[in-house]
N, C-alpha and C positions, 0 to 999 in steps of 0.2 A: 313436477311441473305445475304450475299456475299460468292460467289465461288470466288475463288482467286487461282494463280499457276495452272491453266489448268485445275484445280479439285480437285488439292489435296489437299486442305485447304477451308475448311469455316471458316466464321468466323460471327459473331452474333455482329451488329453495336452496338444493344440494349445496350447490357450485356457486350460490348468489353470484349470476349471471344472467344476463336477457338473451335468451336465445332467437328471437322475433320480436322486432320493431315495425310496424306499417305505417310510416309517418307522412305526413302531409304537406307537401313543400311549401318552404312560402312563398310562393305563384299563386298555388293553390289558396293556401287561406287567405290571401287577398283577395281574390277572385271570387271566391263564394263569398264571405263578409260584404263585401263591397253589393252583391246580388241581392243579398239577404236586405240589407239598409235600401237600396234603391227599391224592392219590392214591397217592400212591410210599410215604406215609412205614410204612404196616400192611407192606408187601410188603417194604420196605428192611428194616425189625424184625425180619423172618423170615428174611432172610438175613445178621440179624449185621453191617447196616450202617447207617451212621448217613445223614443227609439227601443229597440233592443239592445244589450250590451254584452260583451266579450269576455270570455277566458282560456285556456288553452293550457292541456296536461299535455307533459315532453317526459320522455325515458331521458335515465340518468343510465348510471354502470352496475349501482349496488342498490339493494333493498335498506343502506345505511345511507344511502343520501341524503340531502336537507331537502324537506319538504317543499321550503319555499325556493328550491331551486328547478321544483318538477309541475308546480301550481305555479301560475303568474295570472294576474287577472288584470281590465284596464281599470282606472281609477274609479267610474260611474259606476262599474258592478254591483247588485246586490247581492252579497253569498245566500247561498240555496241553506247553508247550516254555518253553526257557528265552528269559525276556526281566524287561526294570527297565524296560521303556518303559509306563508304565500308571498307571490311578490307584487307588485306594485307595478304595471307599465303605462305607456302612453303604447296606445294602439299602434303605432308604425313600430315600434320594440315587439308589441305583442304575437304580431306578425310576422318577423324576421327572421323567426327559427322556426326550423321545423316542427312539427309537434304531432302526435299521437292520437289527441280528441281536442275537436274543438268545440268552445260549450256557448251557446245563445243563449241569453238570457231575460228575461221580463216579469217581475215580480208579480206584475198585476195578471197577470192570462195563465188559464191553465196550458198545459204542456199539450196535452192534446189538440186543445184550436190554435196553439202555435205549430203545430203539426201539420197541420192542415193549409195554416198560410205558408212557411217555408217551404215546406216539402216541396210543391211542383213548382218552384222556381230554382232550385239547386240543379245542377249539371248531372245526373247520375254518372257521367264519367267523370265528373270532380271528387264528388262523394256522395257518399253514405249518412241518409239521416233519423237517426231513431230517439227512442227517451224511456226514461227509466224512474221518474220522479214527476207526481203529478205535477207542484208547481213552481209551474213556466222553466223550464230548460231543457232544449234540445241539445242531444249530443250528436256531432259529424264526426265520420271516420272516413278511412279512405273507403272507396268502394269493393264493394265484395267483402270488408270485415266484418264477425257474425262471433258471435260467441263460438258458434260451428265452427269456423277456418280458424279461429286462434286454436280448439281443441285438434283438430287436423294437424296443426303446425307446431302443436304439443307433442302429439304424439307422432308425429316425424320425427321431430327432432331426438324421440326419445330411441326411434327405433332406428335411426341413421336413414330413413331415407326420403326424398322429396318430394312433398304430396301437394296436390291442388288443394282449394279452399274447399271444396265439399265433399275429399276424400281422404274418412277418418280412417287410416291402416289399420288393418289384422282385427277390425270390431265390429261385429255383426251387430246392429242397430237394435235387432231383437234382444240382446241382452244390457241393454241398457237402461237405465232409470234417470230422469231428467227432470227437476224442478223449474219452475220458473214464473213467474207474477205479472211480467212488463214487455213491453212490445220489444226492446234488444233482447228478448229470450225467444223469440221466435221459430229461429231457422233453427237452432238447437233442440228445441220441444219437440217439434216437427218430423226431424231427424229421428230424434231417439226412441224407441219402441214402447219406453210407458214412459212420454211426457205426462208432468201431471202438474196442473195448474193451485196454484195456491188459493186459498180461499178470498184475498186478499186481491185476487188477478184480475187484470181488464178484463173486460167482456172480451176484446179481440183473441186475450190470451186463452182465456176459459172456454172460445169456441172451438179453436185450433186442437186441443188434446183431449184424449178420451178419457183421463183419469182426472179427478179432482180431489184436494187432500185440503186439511182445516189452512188457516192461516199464518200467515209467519209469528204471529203473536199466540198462537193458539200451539206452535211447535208442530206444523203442518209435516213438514221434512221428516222428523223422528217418529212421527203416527206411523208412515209406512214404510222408515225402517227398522223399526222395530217389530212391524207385524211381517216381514219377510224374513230378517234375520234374527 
């Protein structure tokens, strides 16, 4: 099983199958978009910068889909890295389907004080909003998805049975080993008995867990599983 999208997708390598989708209607993503442009846009003016911009990851059927059928982004976008795998929309298309994560965008701002503007203007019962790349993009889920409730929903689904978001079956926490770098690794780190922060991790994340390992460039991951197993 694979968590994928911060949680809100599994998906089954076995069966190449999506066993869990948490997607966002579109009510929803107009609704926060539309919140996100009318709060940002006085604050954006004061600092000499123009709007935010949109994109939006959707679940297909197969892990052989076409890439630019699951990435769609609006025309102004700036991509966060390079890729041509993607689709082209005008915002009311971009909006129209449902979608899995929806991505803010602003080249110029780190992610973190676009954090800070967005965040407490979002509906917490519309969604969920976290980041995982310092610059500038925020990523929304539905609310409640966590890298945690996708592994919950993995491992339900593996064992047939139907579990809340923060009730991972048959795993006692103590036995678990958890990496993580970025603020969507949180509730995950948290959870598991030796989260351990990458050297490479925010402060928020390196406060949260008691262990800390080199960095992802350094081969942080393999330092301590190599010295356990």
């Amino acid at each position: 099983m694979c968590v994928c999208a911060n949680g809100a997708v599994v998906y089954d390598a076995a069966t190449d199958r999506i066993t869990y989708a948490a997607e966002l209607a579109p009510a929803v993503l107009r609704r926060v978009t539309r919140a996100i442009l009318e709060a940002t846009a006085a604050p954006l003016a004061r600092m000499g910068l123009g709007p935010v911009s949109f994109a939006v990851e959707r679940t297909g059927t197969s892990a052989f889909d076409r890439a630019s059928e699951l990435f769609a982004v609006e025309p102004a976008y700036p991509h966060a890295w390079d890729t041509d795998e993607h689709a082209v929309e005008t915002r009311d298309v971009l909006l129209s389907k449902p979608a899995v994560k929806l991505l803010v965008r602003h080249e110029n701002m780190l992610s973190a004080d676009m954090f800070e503007l967005v965040n407490p203007i979002v509906d917490p019962a519309d969604a969920h909003v976290t980041w995982s790349f310092h610059g500038g993009l925020l990523e929304v889920n539905v609310p409640g998805v966590t890298k945690l409730s996708g592994l919950a929903h993995a491992l339900g689904d593996a064992s047939g049975s139907d579990v809340g978001v923060d009730a991972v079956p048959d795993i006692d926490p103590a036995t678990v080993v958890a990496f993580g770098d970025m603020p969507n690794d949180l509730a995950m780190l948290r959870w598991a008995g030796h989260g351990f922060a990458m050297g490479n991790a925010v402060d928020e994340v390196a406060a949260a867990t008691d262990h800390q390992t080199a960095s992802n460039d350094e081969d942080g991951v393999a330092r301590v599983l190599e010295r356990w197993f």
